[in-house]
C-alpha positions as CSV (number, residue, x, y, z in Angstrom):
1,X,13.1,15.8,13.2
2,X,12.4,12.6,13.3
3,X,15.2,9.5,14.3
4,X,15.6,7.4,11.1
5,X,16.7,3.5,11.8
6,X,18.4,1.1,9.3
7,X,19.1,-0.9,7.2
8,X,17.7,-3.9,8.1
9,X,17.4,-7.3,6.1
10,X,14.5,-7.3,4.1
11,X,13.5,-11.1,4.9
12,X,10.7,-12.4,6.6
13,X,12.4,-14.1,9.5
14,X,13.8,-10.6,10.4
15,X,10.7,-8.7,9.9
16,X,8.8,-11.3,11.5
17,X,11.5,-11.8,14.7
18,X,11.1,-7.6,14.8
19,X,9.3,-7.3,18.1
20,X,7.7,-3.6,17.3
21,X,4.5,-2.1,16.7
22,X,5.9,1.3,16.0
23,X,3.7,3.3,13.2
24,X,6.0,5.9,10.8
25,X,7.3,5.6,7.7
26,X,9.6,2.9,6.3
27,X,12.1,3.1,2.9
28,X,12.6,0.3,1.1
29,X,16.1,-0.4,-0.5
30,X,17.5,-1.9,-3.9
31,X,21.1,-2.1,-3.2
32,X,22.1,1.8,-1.8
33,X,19.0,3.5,-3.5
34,X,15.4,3.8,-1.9
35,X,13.2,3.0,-4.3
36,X,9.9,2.9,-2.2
37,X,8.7,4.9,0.7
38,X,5.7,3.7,2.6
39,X,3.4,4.5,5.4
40,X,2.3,2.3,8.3
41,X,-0.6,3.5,10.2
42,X,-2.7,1.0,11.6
43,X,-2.7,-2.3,14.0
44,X,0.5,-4.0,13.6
45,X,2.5,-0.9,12.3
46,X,5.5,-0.6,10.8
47,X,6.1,-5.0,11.1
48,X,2.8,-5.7,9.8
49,X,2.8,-3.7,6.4
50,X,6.2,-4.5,6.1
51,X,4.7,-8.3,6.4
52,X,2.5,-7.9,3.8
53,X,4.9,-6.6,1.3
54,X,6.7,-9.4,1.6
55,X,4.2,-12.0,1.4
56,X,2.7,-10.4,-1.7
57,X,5.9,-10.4,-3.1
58,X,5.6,-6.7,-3.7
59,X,9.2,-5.7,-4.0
60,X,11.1,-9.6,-4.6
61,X,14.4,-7.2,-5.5
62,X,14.2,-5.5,-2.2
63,X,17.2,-6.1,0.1
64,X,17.0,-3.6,3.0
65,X,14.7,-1.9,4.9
66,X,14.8,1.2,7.3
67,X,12.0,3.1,9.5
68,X,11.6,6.6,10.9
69,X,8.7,5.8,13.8
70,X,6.4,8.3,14.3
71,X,3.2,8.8,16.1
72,X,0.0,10.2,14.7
73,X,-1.9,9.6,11.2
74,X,-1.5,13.2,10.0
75,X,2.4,13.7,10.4
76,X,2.9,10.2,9.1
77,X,1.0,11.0,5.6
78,X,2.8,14.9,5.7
79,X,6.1,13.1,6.3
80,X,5.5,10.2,3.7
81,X,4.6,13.1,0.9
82,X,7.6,15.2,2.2
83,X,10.0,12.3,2.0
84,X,8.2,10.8,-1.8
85,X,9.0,14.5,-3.0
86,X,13.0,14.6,-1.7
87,X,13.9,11.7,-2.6
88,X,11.7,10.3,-5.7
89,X,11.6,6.6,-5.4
90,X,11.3,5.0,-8.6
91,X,8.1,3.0,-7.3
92,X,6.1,5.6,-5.7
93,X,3.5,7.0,-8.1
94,X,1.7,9.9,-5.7
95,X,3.5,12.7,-4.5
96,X,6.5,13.0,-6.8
């Protein structure tokens, strides 16, 4: 349904150096195994939440990152649940 893209180095020069303001849904990686799935919704997208993860630190043992972009808040947050419930990242609390 929707064209995923990936993996990409989870670093702040790439994410930064990203030229994208694509919203959709993103899938953080720990070696081969997701063990986040997120949602990007508002102004900056997909680059700026990824941005904040890593300047909180959120996930230091994240490697990789990859993105399915997708337009509109409501088929974003259906897709997010859909994908939380498939594939059961360790870190996601809601929606497993």
């Amino acid at each position: 349904m929707y064209t995923y893209h990936g993996e990409y180095s989870f670093t702040k020069s790439v994410v930064t150096n990203w030229n994208s303001t694509a919203t959709g849904v993103y899938y953080l990686f720990e070696g081969n195994n997701i063990v986040y799935v997120g949602s990007a919704i508002g102004d900056g997208g997909l680059r700026g939440r990824l941005l904040q993860h890593i300047n909180e630190r959120s996930f230091p043992y994240v490697t990789q990152f990859g993105y399915k972009a997708i337009n509109g808040k409501d088929a974003i947050l259906s897709h997010e649940l859909s994908e939380i419930k498939r594939l059961q990242p360790k870190h996601n609390t809601v929606g497993k």
